[in-house]
C-alpha positions in Angstrom: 79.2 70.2 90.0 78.9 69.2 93.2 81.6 67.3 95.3 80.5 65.4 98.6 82.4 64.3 101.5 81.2 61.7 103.8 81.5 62.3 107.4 81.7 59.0 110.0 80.4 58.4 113.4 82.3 55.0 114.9 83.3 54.0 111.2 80.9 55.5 109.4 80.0 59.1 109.9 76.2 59.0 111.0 72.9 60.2 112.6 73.4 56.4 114.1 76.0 53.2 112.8 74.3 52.5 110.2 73.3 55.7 108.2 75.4 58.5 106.8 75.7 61.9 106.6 77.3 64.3 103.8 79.2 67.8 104.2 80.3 70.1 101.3 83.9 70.7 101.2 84.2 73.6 98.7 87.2 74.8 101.5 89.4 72.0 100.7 89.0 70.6 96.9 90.6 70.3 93.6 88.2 69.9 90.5 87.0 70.2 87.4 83.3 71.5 86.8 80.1 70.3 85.6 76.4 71.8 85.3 74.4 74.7 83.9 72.2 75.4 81.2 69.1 74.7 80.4 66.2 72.5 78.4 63.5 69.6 78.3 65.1 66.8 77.1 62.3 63.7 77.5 63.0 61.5 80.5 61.3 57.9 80.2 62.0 55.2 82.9 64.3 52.5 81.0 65.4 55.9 78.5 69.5 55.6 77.9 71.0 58.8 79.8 74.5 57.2 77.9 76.1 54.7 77.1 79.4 56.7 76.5 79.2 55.3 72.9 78.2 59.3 71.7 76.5 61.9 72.3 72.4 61.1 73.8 69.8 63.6 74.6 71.2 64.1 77.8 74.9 63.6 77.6 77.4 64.7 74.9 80.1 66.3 76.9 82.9 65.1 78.8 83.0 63.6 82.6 84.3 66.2 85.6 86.3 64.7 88.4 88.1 66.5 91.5 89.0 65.4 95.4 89.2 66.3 98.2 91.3 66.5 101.8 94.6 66.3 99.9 94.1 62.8 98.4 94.9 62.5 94.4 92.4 63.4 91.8 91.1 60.0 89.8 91.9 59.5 86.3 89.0 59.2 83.7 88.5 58.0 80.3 84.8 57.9 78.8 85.2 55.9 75.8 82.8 53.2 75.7 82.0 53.2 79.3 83.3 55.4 82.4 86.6 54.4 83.9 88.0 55.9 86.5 91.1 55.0 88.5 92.4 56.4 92.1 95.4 56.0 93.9 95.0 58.3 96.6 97.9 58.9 98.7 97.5 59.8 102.5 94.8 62.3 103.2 96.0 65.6 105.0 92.7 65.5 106.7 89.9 64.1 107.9 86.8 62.7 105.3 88.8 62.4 102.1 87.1 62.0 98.5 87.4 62.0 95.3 84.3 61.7 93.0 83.5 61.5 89.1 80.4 62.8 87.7 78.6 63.7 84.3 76.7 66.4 83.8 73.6 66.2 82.0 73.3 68.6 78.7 70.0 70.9 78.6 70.0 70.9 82.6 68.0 71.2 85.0 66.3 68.2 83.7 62.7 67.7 84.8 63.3 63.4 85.7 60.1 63.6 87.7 58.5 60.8 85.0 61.2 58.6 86.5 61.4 56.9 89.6 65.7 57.2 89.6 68.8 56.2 87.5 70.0 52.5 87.3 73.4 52.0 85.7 76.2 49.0 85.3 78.9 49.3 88.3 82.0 46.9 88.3 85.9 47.4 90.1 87.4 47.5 93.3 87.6 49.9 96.0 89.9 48.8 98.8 91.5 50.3 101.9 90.5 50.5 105.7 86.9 52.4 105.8 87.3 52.7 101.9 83.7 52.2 99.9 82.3 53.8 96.4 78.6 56.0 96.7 76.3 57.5 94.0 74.1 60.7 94.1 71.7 62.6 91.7 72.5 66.2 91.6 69.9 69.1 92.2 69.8 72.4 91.7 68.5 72.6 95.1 72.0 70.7 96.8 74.4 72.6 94.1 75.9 75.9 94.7 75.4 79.0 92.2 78.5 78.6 90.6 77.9 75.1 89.1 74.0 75.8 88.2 72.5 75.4 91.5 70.3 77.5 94.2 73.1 77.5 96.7 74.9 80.3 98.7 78.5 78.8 99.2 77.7 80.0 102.8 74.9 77.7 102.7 77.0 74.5 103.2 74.5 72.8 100.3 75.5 69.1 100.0 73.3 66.1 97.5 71.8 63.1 99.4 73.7 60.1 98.4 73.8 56.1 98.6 76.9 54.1 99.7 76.4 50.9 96.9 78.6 47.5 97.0 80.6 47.2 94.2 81.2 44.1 92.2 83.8 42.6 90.3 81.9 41.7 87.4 79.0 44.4 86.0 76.5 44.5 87.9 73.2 46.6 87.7 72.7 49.1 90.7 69.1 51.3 91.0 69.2 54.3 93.4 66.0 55.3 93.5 65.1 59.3 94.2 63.8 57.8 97.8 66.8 55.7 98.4 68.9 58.9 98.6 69.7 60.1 101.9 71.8 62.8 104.1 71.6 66.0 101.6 71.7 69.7 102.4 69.9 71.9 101.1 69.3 75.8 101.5 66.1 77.7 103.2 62.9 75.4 103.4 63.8 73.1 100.2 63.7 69.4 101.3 66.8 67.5 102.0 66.5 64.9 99.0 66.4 64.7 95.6 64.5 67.2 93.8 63.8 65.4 90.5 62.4 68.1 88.4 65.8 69.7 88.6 68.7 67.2 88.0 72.0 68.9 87.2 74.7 65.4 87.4 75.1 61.9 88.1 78.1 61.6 90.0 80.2 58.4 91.9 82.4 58.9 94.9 85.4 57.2 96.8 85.7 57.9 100.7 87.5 57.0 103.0 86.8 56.4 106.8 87.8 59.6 108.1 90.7 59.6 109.6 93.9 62.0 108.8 96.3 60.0 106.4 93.9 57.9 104.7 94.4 56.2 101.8 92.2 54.1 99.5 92.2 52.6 95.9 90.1 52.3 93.3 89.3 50.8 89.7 85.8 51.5 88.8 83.3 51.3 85.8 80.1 52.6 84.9 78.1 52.2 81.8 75.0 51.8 80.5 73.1 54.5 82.7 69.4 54.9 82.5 66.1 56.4 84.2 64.9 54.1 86.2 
């Protein structure tokens, strides 16, 4: 498991206004876990990751969730689709998260026969600066402790893409290319490593300021290789 939080620069942390930038936070987070093992499961573009209907060749477990910068950690349920729910509270510092993820079974799973994941997105997110991102999770961005190649001292972080978010479900495709702003240690490249997916994971931001707080009602289903 990885957790992300999203740094601003004039409303949203950047290399320039409009692109963003990730940090880890592993000083300053509650959470549950998610990652490790390993296997070959086949990936196949339009092949169901889950459906949260039972168990698939690459998901039979549970979600993990956590947060970050003293806001609230979301509440899940995974029966029949994701659903998660956040009522924050104010942050206690700046760049406050909270994120939801699903580790694959078997991992690292070699997705390099796909081009990315698309999945079903509907909800709300609301609050000042307040907005809902996706990332695909790599051994190369993870730390040691949740499956990765990561030092904690290495500040690892996934690339990641800020998505709208509609009321009704609506498909969303984050490309492998589409990612942008990870960490990772030594020479390895800063974006998604496909041959070594560890999670699919969603997180709530907030715009960075100290006593933030956001809301959100979200739901994911359906999620495939792309």
């Amino acid at each position: 498991m990885i957790d992300i939080r999203k740094l601003t620069l004039v409303g949203l942390l950047a290399v320039s206004t409009l692109s963003t930038i990730a940090c880890s936070s592993s000083d300053d987070k509650t959470g549950t876990g998610g990652g490790g093992g390993s296997g070959s499961a086949t990936v196949a573009p339009g092949a169901l990751i889950t459906d949260f209907s039972g168990p698939t060749a690459f998901f039979s477990g549970a979600p993990y969730q956590g947060s970050g910068a003293g806001w609230a950690m979301p509440t899940v349920t995974s029966t029949g689709s994701l659903h998660f729910t956040l009522t924050s509270g104010a942050s206690t510092a700046m760049y406050a998260y909270a994120y939801v993820g699903v580790p694959l079974d078997n991992s690292p799973v070699n997705a390099t026969a796909a081009a990315g994941v698309t999945f079903m997105a509907s909800g709300t997110v609301t609050g000042t600066g307040c907005q809902i991102q996706y990332s695909t999770v790599d051994q190369d961005h993870s730390e040691k402790q949740f499956g990765g190649n990561c030092e904690t001292a290495d500040g690892c972080y996934p690339s990641s893409k800020v998505f709208p978010l509609a009321a009704s479900p609506t498909s969303v495709t984050v490309l492998w290319a589409d990612q942008a702003g990870g960490k990772a240690a030594g020479t390895a490249l800063s974006t998604v490593n496909a041959a070594q997916i560890l999670n699919l994971q969603w997180q709530v931001q907030a715009g960075g300021a100290i006593g933030d707080t956001c809301t959100a009602d979200v739901t994911i289903d359906d999620i495939k290789w792309q």
